[in-house]
VOTOR-683639 format. One record per residue (C-alpha): y, x, z. Coordinates in steps of 0.25 Angstrom, whole numbers, padded with zeros to 4 digits, always signed. Each point is the difference from the previous one (the first is absolute). Last residue first. Layout:
REM VOTOR-683639
YXZ ...
//
This chain:
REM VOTOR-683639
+0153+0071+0000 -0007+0016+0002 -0016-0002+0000 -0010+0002+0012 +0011+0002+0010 -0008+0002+0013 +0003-0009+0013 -0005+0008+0013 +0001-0007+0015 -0006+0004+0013 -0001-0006+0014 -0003+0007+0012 +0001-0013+0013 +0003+0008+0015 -0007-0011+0008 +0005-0003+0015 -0006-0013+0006 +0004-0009+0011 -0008-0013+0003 +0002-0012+0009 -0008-0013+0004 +0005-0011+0008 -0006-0011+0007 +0008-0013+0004 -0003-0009-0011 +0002+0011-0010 +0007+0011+0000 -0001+0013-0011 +0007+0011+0000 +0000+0012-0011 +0008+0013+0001 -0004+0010-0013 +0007+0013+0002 +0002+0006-0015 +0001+0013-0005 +0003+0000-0015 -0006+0012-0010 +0006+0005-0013 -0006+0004-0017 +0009-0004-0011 -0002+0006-0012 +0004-0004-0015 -0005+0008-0009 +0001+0002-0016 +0007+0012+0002 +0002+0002+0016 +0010-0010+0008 -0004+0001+0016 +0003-0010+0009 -0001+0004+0014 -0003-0012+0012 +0001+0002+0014 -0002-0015+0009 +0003-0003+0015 -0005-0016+0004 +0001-0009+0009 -0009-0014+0000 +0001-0010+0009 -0008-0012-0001 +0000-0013+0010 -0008-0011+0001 +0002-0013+0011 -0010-0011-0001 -0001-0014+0008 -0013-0005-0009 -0007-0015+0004 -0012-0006-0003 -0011+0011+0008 +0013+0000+0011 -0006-0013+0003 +0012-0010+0000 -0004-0010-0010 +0011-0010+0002 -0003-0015-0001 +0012-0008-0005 +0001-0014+0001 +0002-0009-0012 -0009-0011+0004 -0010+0005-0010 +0001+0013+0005 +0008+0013-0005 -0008+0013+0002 +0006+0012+0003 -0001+0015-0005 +0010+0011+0003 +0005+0013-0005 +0008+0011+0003 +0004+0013-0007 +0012+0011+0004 +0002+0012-0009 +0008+0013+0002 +0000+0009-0012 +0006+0014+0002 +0000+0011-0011 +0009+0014+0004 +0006+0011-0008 +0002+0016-0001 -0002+0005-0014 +0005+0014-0005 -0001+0003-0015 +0000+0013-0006 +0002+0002-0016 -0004+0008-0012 +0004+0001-0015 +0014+0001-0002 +0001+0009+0014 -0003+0000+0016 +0007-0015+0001 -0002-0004+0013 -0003-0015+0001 +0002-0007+0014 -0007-0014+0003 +0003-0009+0011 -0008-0014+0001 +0001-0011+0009 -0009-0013-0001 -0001-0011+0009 -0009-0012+0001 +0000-0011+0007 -0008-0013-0002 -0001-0015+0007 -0014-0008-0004 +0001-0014+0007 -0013-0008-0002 -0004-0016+0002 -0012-0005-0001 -0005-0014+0000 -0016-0009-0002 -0001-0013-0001 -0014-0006+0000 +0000-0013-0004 -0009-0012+0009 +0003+0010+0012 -0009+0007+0009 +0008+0010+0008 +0001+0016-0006 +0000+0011+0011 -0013-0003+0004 -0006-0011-0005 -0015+0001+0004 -0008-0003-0012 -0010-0013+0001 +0009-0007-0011 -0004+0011-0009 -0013-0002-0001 -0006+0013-0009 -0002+0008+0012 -0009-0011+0010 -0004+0010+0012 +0010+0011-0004 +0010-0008+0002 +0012+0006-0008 +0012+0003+0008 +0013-0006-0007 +0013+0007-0005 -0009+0012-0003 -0012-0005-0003 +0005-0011-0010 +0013+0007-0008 +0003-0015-0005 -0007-0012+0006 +0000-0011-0012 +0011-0009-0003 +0010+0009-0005 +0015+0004+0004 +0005+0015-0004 +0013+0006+0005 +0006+0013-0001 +0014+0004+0004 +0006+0015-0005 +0013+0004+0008 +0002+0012-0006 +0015+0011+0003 +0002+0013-0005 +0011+0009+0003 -0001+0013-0008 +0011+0013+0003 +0001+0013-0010 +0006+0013+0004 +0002+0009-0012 +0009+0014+0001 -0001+0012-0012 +0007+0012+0001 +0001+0013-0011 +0004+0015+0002 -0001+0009-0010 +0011-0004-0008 +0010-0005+0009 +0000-0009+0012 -0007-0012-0008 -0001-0011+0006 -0008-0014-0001 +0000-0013+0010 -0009-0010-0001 -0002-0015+0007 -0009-0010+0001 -0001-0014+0004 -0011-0010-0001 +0000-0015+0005 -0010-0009+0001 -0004-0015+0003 -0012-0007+0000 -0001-0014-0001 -0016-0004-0001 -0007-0012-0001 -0017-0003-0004 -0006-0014+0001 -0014-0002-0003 -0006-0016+0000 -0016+0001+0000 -0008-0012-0003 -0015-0002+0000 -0009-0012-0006 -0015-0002+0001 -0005-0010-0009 -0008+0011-0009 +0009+0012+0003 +0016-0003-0002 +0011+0010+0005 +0014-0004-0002 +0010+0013+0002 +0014-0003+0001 +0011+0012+0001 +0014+0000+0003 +0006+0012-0002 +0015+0005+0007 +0009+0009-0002 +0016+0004+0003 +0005+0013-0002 +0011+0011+0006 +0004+0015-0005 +0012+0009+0002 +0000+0014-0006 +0010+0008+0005 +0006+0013-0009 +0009+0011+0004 +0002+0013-0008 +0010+0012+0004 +0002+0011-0010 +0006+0014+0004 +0002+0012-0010 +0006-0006-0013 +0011-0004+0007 +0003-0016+0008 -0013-0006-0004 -0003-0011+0008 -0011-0011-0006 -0004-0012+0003 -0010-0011+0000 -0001-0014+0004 -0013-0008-0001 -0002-0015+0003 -0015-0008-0001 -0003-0013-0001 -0014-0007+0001 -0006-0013-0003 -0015-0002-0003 -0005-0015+0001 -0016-0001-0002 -0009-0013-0002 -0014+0001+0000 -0010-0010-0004 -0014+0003+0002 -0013-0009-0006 -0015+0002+0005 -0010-0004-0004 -0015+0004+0005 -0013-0005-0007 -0014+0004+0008 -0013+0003-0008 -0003+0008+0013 -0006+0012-0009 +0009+0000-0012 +0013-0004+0009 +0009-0005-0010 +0017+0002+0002 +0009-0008-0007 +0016+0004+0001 +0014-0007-0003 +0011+0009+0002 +0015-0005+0002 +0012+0010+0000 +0014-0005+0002 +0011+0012+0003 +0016-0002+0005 +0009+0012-0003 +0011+0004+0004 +0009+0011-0002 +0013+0005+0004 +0003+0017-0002 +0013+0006+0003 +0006+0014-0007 +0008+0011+0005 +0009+0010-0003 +0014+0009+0005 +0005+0013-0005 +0010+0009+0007 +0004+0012-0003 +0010-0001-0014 +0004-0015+0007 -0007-0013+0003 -0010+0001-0011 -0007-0013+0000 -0013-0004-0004 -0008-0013-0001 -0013-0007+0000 -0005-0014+0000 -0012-0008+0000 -0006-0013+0000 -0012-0006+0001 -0007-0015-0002 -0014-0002-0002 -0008-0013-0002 -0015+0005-0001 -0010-0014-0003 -0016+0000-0001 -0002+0016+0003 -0007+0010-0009 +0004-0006-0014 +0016+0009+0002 +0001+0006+0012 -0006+0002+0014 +0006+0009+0013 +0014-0005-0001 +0010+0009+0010 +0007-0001+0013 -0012+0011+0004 +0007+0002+0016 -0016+0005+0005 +0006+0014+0004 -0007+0014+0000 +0006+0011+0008 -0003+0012-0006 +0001+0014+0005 +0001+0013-0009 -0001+0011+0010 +0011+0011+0001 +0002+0011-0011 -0003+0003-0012 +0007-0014-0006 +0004-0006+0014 +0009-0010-0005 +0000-0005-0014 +0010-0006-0003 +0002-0016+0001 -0002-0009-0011 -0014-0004+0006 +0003-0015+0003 +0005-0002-0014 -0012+0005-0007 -0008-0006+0007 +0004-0015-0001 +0000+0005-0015 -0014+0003+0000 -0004-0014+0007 +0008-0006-0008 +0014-0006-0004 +0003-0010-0012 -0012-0007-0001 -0002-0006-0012 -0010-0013+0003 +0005-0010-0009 +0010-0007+0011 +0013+0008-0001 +0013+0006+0005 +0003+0013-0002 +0014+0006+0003 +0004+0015-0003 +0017+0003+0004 +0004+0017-0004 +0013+0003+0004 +0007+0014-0002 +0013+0006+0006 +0011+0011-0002 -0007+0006-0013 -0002-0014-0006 -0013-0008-0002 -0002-0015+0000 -0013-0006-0001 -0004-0017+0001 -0015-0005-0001 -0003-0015-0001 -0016-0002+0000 -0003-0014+0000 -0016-0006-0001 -0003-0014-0001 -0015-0007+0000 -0001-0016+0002 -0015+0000+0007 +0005-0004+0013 +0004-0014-0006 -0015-0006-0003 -0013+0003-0008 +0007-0008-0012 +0010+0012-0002 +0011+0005+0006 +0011+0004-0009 +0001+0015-0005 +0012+0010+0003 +0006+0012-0006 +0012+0009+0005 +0002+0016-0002 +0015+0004+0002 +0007+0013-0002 +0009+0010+0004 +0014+0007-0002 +0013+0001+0008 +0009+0012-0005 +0006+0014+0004 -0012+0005-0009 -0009-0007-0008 +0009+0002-0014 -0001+0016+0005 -0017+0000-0002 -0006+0003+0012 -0006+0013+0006 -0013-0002+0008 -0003+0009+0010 -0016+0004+0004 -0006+0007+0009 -0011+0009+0002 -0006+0007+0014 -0012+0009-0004 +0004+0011+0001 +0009+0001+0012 -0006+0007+0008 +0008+0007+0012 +0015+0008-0001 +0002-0001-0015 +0010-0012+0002 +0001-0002+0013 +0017+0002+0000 +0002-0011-0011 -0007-0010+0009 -0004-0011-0012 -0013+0008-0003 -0007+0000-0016 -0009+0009-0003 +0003-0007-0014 +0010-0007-0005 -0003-0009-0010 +0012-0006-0006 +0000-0012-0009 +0012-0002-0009 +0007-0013-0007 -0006-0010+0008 +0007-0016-0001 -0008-0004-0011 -0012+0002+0009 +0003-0013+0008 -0002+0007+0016 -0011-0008+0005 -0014+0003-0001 +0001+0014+0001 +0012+0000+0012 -0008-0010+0009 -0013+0007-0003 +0007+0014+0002 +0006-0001+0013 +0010+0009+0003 +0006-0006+0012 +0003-0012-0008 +0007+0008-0012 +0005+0013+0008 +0013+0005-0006 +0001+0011-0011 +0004-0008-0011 -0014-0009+0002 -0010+0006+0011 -0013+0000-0002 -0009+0009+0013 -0014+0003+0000 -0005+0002-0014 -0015+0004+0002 -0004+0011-0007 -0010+0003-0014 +0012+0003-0007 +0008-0009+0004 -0005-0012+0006 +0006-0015+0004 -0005-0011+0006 +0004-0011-0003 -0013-0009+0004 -0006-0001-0015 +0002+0015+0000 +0010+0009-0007 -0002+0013-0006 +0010+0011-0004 -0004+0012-0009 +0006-0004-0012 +0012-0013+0002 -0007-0013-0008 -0005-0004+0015 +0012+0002+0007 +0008-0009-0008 -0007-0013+0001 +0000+0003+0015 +0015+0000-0001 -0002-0013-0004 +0002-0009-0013 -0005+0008-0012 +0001-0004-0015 +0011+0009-0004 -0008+0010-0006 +0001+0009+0011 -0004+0015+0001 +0013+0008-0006 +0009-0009+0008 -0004+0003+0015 +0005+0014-0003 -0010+0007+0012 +0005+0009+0009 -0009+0013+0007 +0006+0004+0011 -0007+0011+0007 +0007+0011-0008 +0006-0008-0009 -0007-0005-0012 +0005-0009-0009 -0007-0011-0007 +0002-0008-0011 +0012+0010-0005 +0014-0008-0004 +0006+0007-0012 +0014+0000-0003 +0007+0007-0011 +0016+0003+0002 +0004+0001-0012 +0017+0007-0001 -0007+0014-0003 -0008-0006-0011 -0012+0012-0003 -0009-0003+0010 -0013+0009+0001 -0013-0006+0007 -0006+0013+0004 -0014-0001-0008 -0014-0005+0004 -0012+0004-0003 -0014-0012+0002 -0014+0002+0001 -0011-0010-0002 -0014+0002+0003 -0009-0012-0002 -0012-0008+0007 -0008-0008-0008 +0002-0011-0012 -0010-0010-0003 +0007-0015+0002 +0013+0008-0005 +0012+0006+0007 +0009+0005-0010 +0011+0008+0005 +0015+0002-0004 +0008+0010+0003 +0013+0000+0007 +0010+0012+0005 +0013-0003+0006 +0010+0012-0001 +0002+0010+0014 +0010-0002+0011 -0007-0009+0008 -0015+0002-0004 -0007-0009-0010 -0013-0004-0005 -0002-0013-0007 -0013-0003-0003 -0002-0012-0012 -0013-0009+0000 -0011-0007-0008 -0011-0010+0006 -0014-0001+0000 -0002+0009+0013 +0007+0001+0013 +0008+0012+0003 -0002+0009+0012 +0011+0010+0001 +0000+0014+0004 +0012+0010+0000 +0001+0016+0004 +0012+0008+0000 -0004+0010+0009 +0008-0005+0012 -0004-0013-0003 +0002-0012-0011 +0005-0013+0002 -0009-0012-0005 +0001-0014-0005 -0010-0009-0007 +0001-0013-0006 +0014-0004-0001 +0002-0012-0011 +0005+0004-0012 -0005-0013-0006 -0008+0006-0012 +0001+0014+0003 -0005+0000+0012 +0008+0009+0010 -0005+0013+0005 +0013+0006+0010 +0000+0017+0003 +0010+0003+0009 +0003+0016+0003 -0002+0002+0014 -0002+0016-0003 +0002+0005-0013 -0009+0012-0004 +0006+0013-0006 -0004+0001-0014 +0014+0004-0007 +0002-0012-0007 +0000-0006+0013 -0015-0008+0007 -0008-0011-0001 -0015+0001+0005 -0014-0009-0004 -0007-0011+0003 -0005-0012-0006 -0011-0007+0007 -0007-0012-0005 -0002-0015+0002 -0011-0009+0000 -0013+0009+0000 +0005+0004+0016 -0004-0015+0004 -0013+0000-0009 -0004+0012+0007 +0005-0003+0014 -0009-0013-0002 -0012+0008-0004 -0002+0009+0010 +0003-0011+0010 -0013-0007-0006 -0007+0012+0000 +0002+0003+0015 -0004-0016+0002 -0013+0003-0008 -0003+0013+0007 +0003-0004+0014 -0010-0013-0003 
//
């Protein structure tokens, strides 16, 4: 069976690599010297339509993959030099060809012409920018549209956005944060007619004074340039569709309404994002929940412990689409920027959503040995609803000192109601589930950056989370629910529940059954981080910090009687009354070394480990010193 399926996989990439072919070659002066980033385009002749696109290397070296059954022209230019083409044909048969290309000095000869040629790409050092223009057709409607047809840029059916193999983690739009750089909201969207340039900027870091300092490598961003006509003016878009309900009743009338309102100016920029709809598009995921929660830096990279504190504050849809019975969402967004003066920049964005979910499943279940029929039928109705509120800024008086302070402020509403009916031969069970939860949160952190002089470098971060959970769980049934452990089983006549001794739970014609949780959270981070500069190549860096998380947990179970009285279940076996508490301080050393190809960067961290546990009464310590080695090598296997 390995065979067949290896043969099989054989035989796929074949017929995939038989349906395009590889042209390769160089470009270089009339003197021989090889062109690096010089543009080669393949467009089909027909259409002119782009195909291919590729920039050659330091030796001058291009590839493109062409598909076959069609004729193309390549156009190889270099900025100051003439355009070249030549055209290719491509037929059902052909294989792989070498094509060169010379070019000469462009020569002008009209001293009062001023001849203008817009590259499609530019590269600058780590920038590379991309002429929007020289890629569309026309016939795209997102900035997502956009990024596809750039070379070497991929995005996924979730926005997500890669360069060159790396995961795009920051957009900003003129050079301000769009949505806290998030890239599903900026790829699907900002109206491609409004992009004029795409800058990838690669080891990308937003703190002027660490560039260089720690690993930077894989950090990409990206900057979209706009076209002047979108500039210091109010542009956007509106989406809109409905159906009429059918015969099957009034819920099944569909709308969907996406307004969207940009402005952008170099004092102040406002992005608006509504989504109002009942066809199962949900505007805001589980990712994206994620990706807004997290936009913090990174603390204690090399240095302390990385320690999370997970929350159950999820304000989003969890089905779409054919997977739930009815999905009625409503979201909006909005972000600004305002730059206060030269050293003072200001930003933030807010977040509504809400969601309401209705899922019904129908299931059939045959016991082959008992010839019993079971069915059952769920209905499950969710309401999700969250906002969240983040304000950022940034303080840079000189070109040495930058201050940054962001608060992340976070609160939701939910609740599921869920009805089970259970039905075997004449035997009917029900279950009723009722979950609630309103967290709160909120989420400051603050950095400080300075640089003394050239060899001497400062980097401050203290971070501060408040966490709040209130989670209730309730779940009425006909039958004895956790029997054996709400009830003692007699052993004398086990499968008669009626001769149980009820102890905690009272006999009841439904059984009832409440609890009730408080999670409160703490945790603090600090962080100080010295970089020596010894040379261009190599650097010392100094940590001292400290991670402290504080969490208080109690729970509770009660049972609500038919008269409405409440029987507390006050064994400490159904009740928690918890206290943890973690501390973690830390001294790191770290040298970065840059040699050839070679990126070293080997270091040790000290840690004491503090760790206290009280629960009901009974505490549990630890103390633990660790010295932690850790090593770090990146080798160049080709130059960008």
């Amino acid at each position: 069976m390995g065979r067949i399926l290896i043969s099989i996989f054989c035989i796929f990439t074949l017929s995939l690599s038989a349906q395009s072919i590889k042209v390769k070659g160089t470009i270089k002066d009339s003197i021989g010297n090889p062109l690096e980033f010089a543009n080669v385009i393949a467009s089909i002749k027909s259409s002119g339509a782009t195909e291919s696109y590729g920039i050659t290397n330091y030796q001058g070296r291009y590839q493109l993959d062409l598909p076959k059954g069609n004729n193309y022209i390549l156009r190889a230019s270099f900025l100051g030099y003439e355009t070249k083409e030549q055209t290719v044909n491509v037929p059902a048969d052909a294989e792989n060809m070498d094509l060169d290309f010379i070019l000469n000095p462009q020569e002008n000869q009209l001293d009062d012409v001023e001849i203008v040629y817009e590259m499609p790409v530019t590269v600058k050092g780590d920038t590379i920018v991309y002429n929007a223009d020289s890629f569309t057709n026309g016939d795209e409607r997102k900035l997502g549209d956009v990024m596809k047809k750039l070379p070497g840029v991929e995005v996924n059916d979730d926005g997500e956005i890669q360069v060159e193999g790396k995961t795009v983690q920051k957009v900003m739009v003129e050079g301000k944060d769009f949505f806290d750089g998030d890239s599903k909201l900026a790829t699907k969207n900002i109206p491609a007619d409004a992009v004029d340039k795409v800058e990838v900027l690669r080891n990308y870091n937003e703190v002027d004074q660490m560039r260089g300092l720690g690993n930077d490598r894989d950090n990409v961003a990206i900057n979209i340039k706009l076209k002047e006509g979108k500039k210091n003016f109010w542009f956007g878009e509106v989406t809109a569709g409905g159906g009429i309900a059918d015969e099957y009743g009034d819920d099944n009338g569909r709308y969907l309404a996406h307004p969207k309102l940009f402005y952008y100016s170099p004092k102040y920029s406002i992005n608006l994002i509504t989504d109002f709809n009942n066809i199962g598009e949900v505007p805001f995921t589980f990712r994206d929940y994620f990706n807004f929660t997290g936009g913090f830096k990174n603390f204690n990279k090399g240095g302390g412990t990385s320690f999370r504190i997970s929350d159950s504050d999820l304000g989003f849809a969890v089905s779409q689409n054919d997977r739930a019975k009815r999905i009625d969402t409503k979201f909006f967004a909005g972000n600004f920027s305002y730059a206060v003066n030269d050293k003072l920049d200001i930003s933030g964005f807010g977040i509504l959503s809400d969601n309401k979910t209705d899922i019904v499943n129908n299931s059939i279940r045959q016991y082959i040995l008992t010839g019993i029929t079971e069915n059952t039928n769920t209905e499950n109705a969710q309401r999700n609803q969250l906002a969240m509120l983040k304000l950022s800024s940034t303080y840079k008086p000189n070109t040495n000192f930058q201050l940054d302070y962001d608060a992340l402020v976070k609160t939701s509403k939910q609740s599921e109601d869920d009805t089970t009916i259970s039905i075997v031969d004449s035997n009917q069970n029900d279950i009723s589930e009722v979950k609630e939860n309103q967290p709160f949160s909120i989420n400051q952190n603050a950095n400080a950056y300075y640089t003394l002089n050239d060899k001497n470098i400062f980097a401050a971060q203290v971070q501060h989370l408040y966490q709040n959970e209130d989670p209730f769980y309730q779940a009425v049934q006909d039958s004895i629910p956790f029997r054996g452990v709400f009830t003692v089983i007699n052993p004398l006549d086990p499968f008669n529940s009626d001769s149980d001794t009820f102890d905690p739970l009272e006999q009841s014609d439904r059984y009832n059954i409440n609890q009730n949780k408080t999670v409160k959270s703490n945790k603090i981070d600090a962080k100080v981080d010295y970089y020596y500069v010894l040379n261009n190549v190599s650097n010392l860096n100094f940590t001292v910090g400290t991670t402290y998380s504080n969490q208080k947990f109690n729970s509770a179970i009660f049972q609500i009687l038919d008269n409405g009285n409440q029987n507390a279940f006050t064994d400490d076996d159904f009740n928690n009354d918890v206290t943890y508490s973690f501390t973690d301080a830390f001294f790191g050393l770290h040298y970065k070394l840059k040699s050839g190809k070679f990126i070293f960067t080997p270091g040790a961290t000290l840690h004491n480990y503090i760790l206290k546990n009280e629960q009901l009464g009974t505490t549990a310590t630890q103390n633990d010193w660790m010295v932690l080695p850790d090593v770090n090598v990146v080798l160049e296997l080709k130059k960008s």
